[in-house]
C-alpha positions as CSV (number, residue, x, y, z in Angstrom):
1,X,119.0,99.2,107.1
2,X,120.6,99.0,110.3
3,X,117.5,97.1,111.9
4,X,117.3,94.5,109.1
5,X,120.7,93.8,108.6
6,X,122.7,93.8,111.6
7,X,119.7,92.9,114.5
8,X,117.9,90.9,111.6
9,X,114.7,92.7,112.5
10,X,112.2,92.2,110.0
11,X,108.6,93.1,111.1
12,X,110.4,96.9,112.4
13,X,112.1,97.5,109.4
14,X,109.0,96.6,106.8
15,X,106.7,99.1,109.1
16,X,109.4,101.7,108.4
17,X,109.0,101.1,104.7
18,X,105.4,101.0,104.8
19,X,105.7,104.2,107.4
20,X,108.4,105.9,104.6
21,X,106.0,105.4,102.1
22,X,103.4,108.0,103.4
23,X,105.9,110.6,103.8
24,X,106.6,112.6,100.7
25,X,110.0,113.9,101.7
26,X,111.0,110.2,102.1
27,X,110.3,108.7,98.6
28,X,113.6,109.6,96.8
29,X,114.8,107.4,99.0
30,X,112.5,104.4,99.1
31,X,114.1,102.3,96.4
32,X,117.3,102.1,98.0
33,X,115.8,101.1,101.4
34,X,113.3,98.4,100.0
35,X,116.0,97.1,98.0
36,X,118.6,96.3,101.2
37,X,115.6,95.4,103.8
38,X,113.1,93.3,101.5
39,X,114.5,90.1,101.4
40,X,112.0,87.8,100.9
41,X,108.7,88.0,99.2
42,X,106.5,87.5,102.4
43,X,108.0,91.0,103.2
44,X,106.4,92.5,100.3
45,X,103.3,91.2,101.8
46,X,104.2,92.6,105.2
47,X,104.9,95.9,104.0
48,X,101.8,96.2,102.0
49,X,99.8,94.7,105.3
50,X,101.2,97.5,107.5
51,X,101.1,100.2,105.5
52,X,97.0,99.7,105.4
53,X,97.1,99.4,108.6
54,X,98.0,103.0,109.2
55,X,95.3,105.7,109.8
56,X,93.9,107.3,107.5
57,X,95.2,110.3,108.5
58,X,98.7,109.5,107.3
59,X,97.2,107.7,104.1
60,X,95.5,110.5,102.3
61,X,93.8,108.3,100.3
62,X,93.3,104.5,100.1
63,X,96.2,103.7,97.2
64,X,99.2,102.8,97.7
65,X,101.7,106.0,96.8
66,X,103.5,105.8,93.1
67,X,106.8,105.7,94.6
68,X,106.4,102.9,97.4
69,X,104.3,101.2,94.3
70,X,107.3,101.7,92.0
71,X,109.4,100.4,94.2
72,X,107.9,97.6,95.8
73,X,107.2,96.2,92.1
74,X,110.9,96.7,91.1
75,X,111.6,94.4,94.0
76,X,109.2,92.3,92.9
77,X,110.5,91.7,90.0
78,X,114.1,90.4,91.5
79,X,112.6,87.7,93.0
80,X,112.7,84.2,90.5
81,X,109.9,82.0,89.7
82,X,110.9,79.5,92.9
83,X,110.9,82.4,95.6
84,X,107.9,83.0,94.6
85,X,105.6,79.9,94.4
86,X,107.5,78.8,97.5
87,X,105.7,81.2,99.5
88,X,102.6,81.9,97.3
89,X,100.4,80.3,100.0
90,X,102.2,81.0,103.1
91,X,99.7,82.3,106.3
92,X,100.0,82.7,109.4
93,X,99.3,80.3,112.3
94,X,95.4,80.0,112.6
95,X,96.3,78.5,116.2
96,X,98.6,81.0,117.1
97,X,97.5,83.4,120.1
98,X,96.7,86.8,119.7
99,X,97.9,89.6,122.2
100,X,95.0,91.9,122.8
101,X,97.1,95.3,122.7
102,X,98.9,94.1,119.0
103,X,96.8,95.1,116.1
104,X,95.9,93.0,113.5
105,X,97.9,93.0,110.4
106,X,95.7,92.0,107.7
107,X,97.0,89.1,105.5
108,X,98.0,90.2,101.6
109,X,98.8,87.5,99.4
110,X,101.1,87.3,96.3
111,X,98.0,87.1,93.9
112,X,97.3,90.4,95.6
113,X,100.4,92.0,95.7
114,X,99.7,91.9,91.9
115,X,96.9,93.6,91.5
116,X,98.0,96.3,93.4
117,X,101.4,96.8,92.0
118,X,99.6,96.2,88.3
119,X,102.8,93.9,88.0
120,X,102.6,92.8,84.6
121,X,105.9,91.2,83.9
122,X,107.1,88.0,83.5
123,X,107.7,86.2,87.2
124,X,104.1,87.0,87.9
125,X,103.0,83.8,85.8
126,X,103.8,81.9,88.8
127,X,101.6,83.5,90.8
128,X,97.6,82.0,90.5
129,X,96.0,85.1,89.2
């Protein structure tokens, strides 16, 4: 929380949650931590972005854990019906350089974020399924 909040940080503190999120002795604690760090809904994206960008080593499998799921969807869910078309179709710079030794974080949209949260609730009828 320290890296989000106080040195505003954001792409740090989403790999920690993504990083958390493997770790079994860390989920009790995951919906506290998403809660105070995921402010806007782009960091749901980011989260879910670096989290498969992990090895598969750390993943186990290729789902996303229950408890970073659960928690990431309750989030979701706090976000209104403006946050969320606002940055619906928000990418990334096509122009924008790439360093050669940063790794490519692969681009999740909302619409995806959907279908692998199974969110089902009602701010999701914003979001182009």
């Amino acid at each position: 929380m320290y890296v989000r909040n106080e040195l505003n940080i954001r792409s740090t503190a989403n790999f920690l949650l993504a990083y958390a999120g493997n770790q079994p002795k860390c989920h009790p604690f995951l919906r506290k931590y998403i809660h105070e760090c995921i402010r806007l809904p782009t960091d749901l994206t980011e989260v879910l972005g670096l989290y498969f960008t992990l090895p598969r080593y750390l993943k186990g499998k290729n789902s996303v854990p229950s408890a970073l799921r659960k928690a990431l969807s309750e989030k979701f869910l706090d976000f209104d019906e403006y946050q969320l078309a606002k940055y619906q179709n928000k990418k990334k710079n096509p122009t924008a350089q790439k360093s050669e030794k940063t790794p490519e974080i692969p681009h999740i949209s909302l619409k995806k974020v959907v279908r692998i949260l199974h969110i089902s609730e009602k701010p999701v009828l914003c979001v182009d399924t």
